[in-house]
C-alpha positions in Angstrom: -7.2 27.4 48.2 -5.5 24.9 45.9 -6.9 25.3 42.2 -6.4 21.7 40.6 -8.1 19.4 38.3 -6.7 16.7 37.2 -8.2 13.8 34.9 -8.1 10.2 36.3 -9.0 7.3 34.3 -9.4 4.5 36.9 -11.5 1.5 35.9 -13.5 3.3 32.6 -14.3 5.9 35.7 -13.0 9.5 35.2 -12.3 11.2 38.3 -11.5 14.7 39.3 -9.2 15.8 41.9 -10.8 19.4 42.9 -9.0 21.0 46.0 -7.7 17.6 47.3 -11.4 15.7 46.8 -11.5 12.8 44.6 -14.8 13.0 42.5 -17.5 10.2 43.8 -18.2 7.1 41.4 -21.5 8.5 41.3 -20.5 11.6 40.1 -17.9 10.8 37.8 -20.4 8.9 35.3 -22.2 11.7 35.1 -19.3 13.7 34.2 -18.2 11.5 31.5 -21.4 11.3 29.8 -21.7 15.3 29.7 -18.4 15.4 28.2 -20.3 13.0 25.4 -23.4 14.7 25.8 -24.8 11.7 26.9 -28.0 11.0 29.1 -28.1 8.2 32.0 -29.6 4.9 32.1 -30.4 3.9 35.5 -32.4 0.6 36.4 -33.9 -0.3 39.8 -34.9 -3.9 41.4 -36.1 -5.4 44.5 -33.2 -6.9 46.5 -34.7 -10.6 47.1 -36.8 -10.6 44.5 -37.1 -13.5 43.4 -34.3 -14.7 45.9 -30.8 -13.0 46.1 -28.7 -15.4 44.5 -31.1 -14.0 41.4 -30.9 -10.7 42.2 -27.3 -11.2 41.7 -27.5 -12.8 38.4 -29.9 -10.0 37.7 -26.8 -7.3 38.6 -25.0 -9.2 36.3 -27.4 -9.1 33.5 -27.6 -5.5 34.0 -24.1 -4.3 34.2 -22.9 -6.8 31.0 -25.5 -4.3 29.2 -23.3 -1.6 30.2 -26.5 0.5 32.4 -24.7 3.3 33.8 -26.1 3.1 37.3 -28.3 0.4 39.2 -30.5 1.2 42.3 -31.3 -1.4 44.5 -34.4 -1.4 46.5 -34.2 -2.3 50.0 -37.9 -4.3 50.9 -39.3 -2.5 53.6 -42.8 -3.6 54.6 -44.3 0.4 55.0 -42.6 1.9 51.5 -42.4 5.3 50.3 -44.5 5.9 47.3 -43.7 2.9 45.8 -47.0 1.8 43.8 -48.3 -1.5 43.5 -45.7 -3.1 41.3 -42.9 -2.4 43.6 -45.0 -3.0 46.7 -45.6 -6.0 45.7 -42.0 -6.7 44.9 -41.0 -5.7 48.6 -43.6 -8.2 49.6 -42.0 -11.1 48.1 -38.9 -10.4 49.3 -39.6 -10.1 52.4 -42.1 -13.3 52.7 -38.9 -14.8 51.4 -37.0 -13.5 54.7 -34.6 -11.7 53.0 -32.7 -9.5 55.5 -30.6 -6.7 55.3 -27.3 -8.3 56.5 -28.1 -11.0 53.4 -28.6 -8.2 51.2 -25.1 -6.7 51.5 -23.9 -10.0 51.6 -24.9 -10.7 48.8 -23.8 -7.4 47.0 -20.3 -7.7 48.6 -20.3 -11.1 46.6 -20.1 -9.3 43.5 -17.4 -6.6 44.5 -14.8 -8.2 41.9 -17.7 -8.0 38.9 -16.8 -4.4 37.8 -20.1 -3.4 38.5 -21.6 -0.2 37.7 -22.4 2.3 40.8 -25.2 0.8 43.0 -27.6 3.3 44.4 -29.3 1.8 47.5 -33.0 2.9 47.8 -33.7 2.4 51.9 -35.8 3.5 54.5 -34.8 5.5 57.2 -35.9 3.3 59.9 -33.8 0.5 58.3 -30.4 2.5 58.6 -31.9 3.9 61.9 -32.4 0.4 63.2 -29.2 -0.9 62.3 -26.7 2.7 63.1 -26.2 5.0 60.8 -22.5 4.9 61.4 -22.6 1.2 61.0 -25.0 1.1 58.3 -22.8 2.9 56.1 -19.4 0.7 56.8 -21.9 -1.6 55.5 -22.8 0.0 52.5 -19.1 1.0 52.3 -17.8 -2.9 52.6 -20.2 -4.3 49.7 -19.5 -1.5 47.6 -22.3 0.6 47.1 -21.8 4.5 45.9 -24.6 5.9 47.6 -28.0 6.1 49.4 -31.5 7.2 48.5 -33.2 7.8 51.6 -36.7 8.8 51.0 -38.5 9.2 54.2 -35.1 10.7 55.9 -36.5 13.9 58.4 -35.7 17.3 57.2 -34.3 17.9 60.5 -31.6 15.3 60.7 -30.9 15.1 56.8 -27.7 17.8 57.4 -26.0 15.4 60.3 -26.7 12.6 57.8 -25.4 14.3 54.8 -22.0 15.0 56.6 -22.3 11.2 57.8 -22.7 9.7 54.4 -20.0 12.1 52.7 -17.6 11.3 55.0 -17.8 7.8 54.4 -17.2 8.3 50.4 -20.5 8.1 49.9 -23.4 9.9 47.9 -26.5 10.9 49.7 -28.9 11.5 47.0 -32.4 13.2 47.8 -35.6 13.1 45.4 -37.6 16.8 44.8 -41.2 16.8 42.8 -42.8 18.8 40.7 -44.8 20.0 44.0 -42.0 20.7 46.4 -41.8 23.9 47.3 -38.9 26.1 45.6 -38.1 27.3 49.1 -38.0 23.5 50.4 -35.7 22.4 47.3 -33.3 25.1 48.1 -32.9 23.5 51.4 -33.1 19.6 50.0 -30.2 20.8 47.5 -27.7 21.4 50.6 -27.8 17.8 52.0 -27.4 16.4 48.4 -24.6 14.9 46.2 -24.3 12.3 43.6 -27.1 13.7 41.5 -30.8 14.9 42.3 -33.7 12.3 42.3 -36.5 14.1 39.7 -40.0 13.1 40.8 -41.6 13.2 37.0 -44.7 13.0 38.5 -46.9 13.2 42.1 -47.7 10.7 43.8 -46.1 6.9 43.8 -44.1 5.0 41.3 -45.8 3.5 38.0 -45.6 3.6 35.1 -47.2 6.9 32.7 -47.6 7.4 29.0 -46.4 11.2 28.9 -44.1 13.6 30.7 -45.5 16.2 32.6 -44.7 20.0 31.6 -44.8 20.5 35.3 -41.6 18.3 35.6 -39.5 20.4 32.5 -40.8 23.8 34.4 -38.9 22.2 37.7 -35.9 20.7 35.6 -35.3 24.2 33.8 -35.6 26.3 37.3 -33.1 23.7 38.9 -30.4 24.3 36.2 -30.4 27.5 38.2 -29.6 26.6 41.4 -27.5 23.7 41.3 -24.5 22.2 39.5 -25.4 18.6 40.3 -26.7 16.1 38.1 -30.6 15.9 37.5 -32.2 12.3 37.2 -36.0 11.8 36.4 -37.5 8.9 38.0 -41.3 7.8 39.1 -42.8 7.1 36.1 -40.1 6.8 33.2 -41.1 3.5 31.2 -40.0 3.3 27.8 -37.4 4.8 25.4 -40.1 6.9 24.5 -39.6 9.4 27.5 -36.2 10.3 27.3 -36.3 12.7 24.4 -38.4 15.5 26.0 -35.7 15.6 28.7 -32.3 15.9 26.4 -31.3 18.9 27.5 -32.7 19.2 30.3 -32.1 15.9 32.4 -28.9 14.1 32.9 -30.6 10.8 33.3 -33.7 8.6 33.6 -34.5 5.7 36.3 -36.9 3.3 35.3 -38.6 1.2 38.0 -42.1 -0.5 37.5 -41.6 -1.1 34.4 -38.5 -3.5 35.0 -39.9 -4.9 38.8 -43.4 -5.9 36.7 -40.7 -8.7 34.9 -40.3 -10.3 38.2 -44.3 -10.2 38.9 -44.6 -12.0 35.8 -41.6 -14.8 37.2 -44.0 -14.9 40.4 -46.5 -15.6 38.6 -45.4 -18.8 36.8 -45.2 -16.7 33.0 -42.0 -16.2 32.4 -38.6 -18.4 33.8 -35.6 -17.2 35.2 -33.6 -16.9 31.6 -36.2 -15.3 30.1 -36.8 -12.7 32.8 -32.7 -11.9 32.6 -33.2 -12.2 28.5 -36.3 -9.3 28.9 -34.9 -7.5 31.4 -31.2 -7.6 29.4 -33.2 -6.3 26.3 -35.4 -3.4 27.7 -32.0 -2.4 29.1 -30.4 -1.9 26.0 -33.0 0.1 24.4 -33.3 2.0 27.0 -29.3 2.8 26.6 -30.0 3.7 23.1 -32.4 6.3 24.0 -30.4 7.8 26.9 -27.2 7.7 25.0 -27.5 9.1 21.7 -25.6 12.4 21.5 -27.6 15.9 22.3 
């Protein structure tokens, strides 16, 4: 078996060559910022919401922050515990008639922006719909690193796996403080990129504390996998990174950023200040995630 690692430095991304694999986009952040003992910011939105041409402007925001990933939410009108806020995201964008051709339109539009990796957050039935071979040329052509499929049956999520990796993409799965250890252990073979954390039970919002239920979970997967671990579900302020230096290699923040646009939909806030809000909760949430363990 060849034994080679070899340091890349394409585009501010450091890859690794390991027995003729490149590294994924995904997966090379992550490595960079261990090797500065960093933590990751990751931002979601809605796709559509409030329209795409500002969800791209929104991208933009984001990225000239310097986040370190962005997951984008593909509207879907049954989600996956989303709560309210992001429900009612989804809902806009999709009484707006945003589609999902329009939506990697409109992400392939910004191909030449030196964006960060774009996680896409989609239901099943949605990739199911369009072909999961097709769907992921898609995903491939607008340049996104990899897919969050959250309501994906246990039973098909190996074939997918395989699917998604040979494309040169990431298939990331989420694990909670409530999944079975026996389950994860399963969940952990269909799974690259990094591992979606669920801080807490239940759907997404926004929470005060973290749970010691989610550092119990975070310490026992150290143990059984090499791959990233990102907290999600509940992360809203800088606040919430410190208890999981050290334990966590990232944090995804949600409601707390979608609740900008509810504020846009409802007639308080315009579209420069949303991008100036959005632009500043970003960069204190870098400072928290970034500062050296």
């Amino acid at each position: 078996m060849l034994n080679v690692e070899l340091n890349l430095l394409t585009n501010e991304h450091e890859y690794i060559l390991r027995e003729n694999r490149v590294e994924s986009r995904i997966a090379a952040v992550f490595h960079k910022l261990k090797s500065n003992q960093q933590m990751a910011f990751m931002p979601f939105i809605t796709a559509g919401d409030p329209d795409l041409e500002g969800t791209k402007n929104v991208l933009k925001e984001l990225s000239s922050k310097d986040v370190d990933l962005i997951e984008i939410g593909f509207p879907y009108s049954d989600p996956i515990a989303d709560g309210p806020v992001i429900q009612a995201s989804y809902t806009r964008a999709l009484d707006a008639k945003v589609s999902v051709p329009q939506i990697l339109a409109a992400i392939k539009d910004l191909k030449d922006e030196n964006l960060p990796p774009m996680v896409a957050m989609v239901s099943y039935a949605i990739v199911f719909r369009v072909g999961v071979d097709q769907f992921l040329t898609h995903c491939n052509e607008a340049g996104i690193s990899g897919l969050i499929i959250p309501d994906l049956p246990g039973s098909e999520a190996a074939e997918v796996f395989k699917q998604v990796r040979a494309k040169g993409l990431d298939l990331i799965q989420l694990v909670a403080p409530t999944t079975p250890r026996s389950r994860v252990k399963e969940i952990l073979q269909s799974c690259s990129g990094f591992v979606y954390c669920i801080a807490v039970s239940g759907i997404t919002g926004e929470r005060q504390n973290v749970a010691d239920a989610l550092l119990e979970q975070l310490k026992w997967l150290r143990e059984e996998t090499s791959l990233p671990l990102a907290v999600g579900f509940g992360i809203s302020q800088p606040e919430h990174v410190d208890p999981l230096r050290g334990l966590a290699d990232g944090v995804i923040v949600g409601s707390a950023i979608v609740r900008e646009f509810q504020k846009m939909a409802d007639g308080e806030a315009t579209s420069g200040g949303l991008l100036e809000s959005i632009g500043a909760f970003a960069e204190s949430m870098n400072s928290a995630a970034h500062v050296s363990n």
